[in-house]
N, C-alpha and C positions, 0 to 999 in steps of 0.2 A: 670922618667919613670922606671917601672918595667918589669922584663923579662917576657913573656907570660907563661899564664900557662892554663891547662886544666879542664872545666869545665862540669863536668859529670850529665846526666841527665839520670833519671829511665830506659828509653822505648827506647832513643835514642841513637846516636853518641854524647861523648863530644860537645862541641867547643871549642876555641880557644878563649884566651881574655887577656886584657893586661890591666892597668893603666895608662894615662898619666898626667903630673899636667900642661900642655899648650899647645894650639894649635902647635907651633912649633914643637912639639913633632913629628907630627901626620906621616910623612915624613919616621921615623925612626920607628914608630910602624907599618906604612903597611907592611914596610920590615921583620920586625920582627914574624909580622904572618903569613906572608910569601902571601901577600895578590898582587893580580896580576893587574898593572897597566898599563895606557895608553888603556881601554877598555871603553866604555858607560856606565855609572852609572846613575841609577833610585833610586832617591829618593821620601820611602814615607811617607808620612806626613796627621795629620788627628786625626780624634776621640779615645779616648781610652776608660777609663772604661766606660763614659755618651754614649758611641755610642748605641742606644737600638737596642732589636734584631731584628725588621723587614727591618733594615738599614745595621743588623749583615747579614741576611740572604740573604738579592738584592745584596750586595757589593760580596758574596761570589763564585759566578758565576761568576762576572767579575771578579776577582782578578785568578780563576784557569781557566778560557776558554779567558784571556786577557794578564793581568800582565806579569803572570806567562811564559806563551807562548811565550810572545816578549822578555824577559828576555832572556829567553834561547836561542832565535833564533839569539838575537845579543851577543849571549857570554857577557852579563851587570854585573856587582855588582851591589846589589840591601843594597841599604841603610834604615833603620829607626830606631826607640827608642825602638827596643827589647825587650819590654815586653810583660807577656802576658796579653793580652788585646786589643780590637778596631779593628784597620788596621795591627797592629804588628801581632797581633796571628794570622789573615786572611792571612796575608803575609804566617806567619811560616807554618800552614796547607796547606795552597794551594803548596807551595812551597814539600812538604814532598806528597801530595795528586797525584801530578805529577811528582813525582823524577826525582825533577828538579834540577843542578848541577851546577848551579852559586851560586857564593857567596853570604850569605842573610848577611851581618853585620847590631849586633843593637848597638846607641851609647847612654848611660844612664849616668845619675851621679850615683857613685859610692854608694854615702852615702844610696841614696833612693833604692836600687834593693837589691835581697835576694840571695845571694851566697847557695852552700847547705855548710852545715858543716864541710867537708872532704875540701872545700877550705879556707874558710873564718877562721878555727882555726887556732891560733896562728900566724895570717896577721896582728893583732893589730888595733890599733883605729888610726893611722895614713897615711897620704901620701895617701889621696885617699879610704883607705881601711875600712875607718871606718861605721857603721850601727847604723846609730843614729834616723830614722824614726823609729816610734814605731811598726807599719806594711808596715816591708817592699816588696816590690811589685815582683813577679815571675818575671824573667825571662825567656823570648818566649823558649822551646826547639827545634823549629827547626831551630834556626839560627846557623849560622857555627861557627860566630866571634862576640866577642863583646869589644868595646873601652869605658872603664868607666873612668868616665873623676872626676873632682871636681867639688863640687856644693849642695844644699841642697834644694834645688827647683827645680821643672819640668822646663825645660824651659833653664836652667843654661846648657846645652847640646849642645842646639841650633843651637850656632855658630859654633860648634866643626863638627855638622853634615853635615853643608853646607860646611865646611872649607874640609872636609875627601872627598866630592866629588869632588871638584877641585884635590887634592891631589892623587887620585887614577885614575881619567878623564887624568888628565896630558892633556887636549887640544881634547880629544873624547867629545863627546857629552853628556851630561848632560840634563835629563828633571827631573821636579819634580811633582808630582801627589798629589792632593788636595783632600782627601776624608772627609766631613763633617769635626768635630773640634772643639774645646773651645779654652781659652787660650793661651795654648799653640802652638797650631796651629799658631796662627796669626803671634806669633814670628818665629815659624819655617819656616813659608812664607816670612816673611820679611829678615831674614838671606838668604834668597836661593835666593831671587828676587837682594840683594845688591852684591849677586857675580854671579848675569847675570844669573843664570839658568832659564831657559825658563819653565813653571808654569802651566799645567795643572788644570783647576779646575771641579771638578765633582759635577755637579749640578745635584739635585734633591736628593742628599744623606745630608741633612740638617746643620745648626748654621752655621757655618762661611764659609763653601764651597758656601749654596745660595747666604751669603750677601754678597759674590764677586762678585757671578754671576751676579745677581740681580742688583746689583749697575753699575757692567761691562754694562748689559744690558738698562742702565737706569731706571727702575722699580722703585728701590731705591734708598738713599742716606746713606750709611752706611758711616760715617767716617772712622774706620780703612779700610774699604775696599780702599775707595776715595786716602786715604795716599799710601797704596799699589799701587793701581795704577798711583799714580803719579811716585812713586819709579821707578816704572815699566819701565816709559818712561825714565825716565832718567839714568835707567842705561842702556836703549835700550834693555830690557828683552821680551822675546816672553810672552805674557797672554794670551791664549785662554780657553776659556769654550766647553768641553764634557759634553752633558747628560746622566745623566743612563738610562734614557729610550731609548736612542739612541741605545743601545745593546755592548755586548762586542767588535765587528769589528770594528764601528766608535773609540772606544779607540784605539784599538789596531793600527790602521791608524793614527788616531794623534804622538802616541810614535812613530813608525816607521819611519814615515815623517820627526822627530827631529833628530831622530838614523841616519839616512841616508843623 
């Protein structure tokens, strides 16, 4: 692990961000950000570049008249994959749109995300720090903190993200929020569901958020869905489904409900 350092962006405040090369790390780098533990952490998880925009635009209401609101009112760190893009940059804006004061951490593999210049010279090609995607991907500027971990795939993050919310929860409550999704999604519900976090899924916001719902609902028979929720049961994980048509209150009552 490396000592934090500051990551400046155009229009905004720095953040804050560090390397780590393993989960065990993760203990010694909240410390080190100086990141505040034993509060309620939301994590969220969900579509990024595929997410299109009439999905950009419905989610965008509820993330600043929902999310963001319950955030704040329970003092939460709010976790996701920091880029910009999908649910992360909804995150970042809504979050900056209501200067709002909780912590937004994103956790990325190192190799895939774009440092600016003024950081990434002379950090070398090693230990995390290396930029070997050909186009590599912005990081969200309104997040505070970011934990760039190792890995060379979306997804290689994962565990790292579910593992950081236990780590920062210390035994507070923990929910995680399901916004549409590909791939990667599926993994980052499955990481979150095997360390008990209780699993928001928001349906009506499309790919892998319906075919939980959907499958939850009986409608369908989606396999990975079916596996997640066996998971579910066994590891004694709360699953319920919110709709987006149901409006921003019904969210906001489900997280609370978990919060409290």
């Amino acid at each position: 692990m490396q000592i934090p350092f500051a990551v400046p962006f155009p229009e905004d405040s720095p953040a804050t961000a560090i390397y780590i090369e393993q989960i065990g790390e993760l203990s010694d780098a909240i410390a080190q950000l100086g990141l505040p533990t034993q509060r309620p952490v939301l994590v969220i998880i969900g579509g990024a570049k595929f997410l299109a925009a009439a999905e950009f635009d419905r989610l965008r209401v509820l993330f600043q008249e929902s999310i963001v609101p319950i955030a704040e009112q329970w003092n939460a760190v709010v976790l996701d994959g920091g880029t910009q893009s999908g649910v992360m940059q909804l995150m970042g804006e809504s979050r900056r749109d209501r200067s709002a004061q909780f912590p937004l951490v994103g956790v990325a593999p190192a190799a895939l995300v774009q440092l600016p210049a003024s950081v990434s010279a002379g950090r070398g090609q090693g230990s995390g720090s290396g930029m070997t995607q050909k186009d590599p991907v912005q990081l969200e500027p309104h997040h505070t903190h970011f934990i760039l971990v190792p890995g060379t795939a979306w997804g290689d993050e994962s565990a790292t993200l579910a593992h950081l919310a236990q780590a920062i929860a210390q035994g507070a409550p923990i929910v995680t929020l399901l916004c549409n999704g590909g791939e990667v999604t599926w993994q980052d519900a499955w990481e979150n569901v095997k360390q008990r976090h209780p699993l928001i899924v928001l349906a009506g916001t499309g790919r892998a958020a319906d075919d939980i719902a959907n499958t939850l609902r009986g409608l369908i028979q989606n396999e990975r869905a079916l596996a997640l929720l066996n998971l579910s049961q066994v590891q004694r994980s709360c699953l319920q489904v919110v709709d987006l048509e149901a409006g921003p209150l019904a969210l906001t009552q489900a997280i609370a409900t978990i919060f409290s």
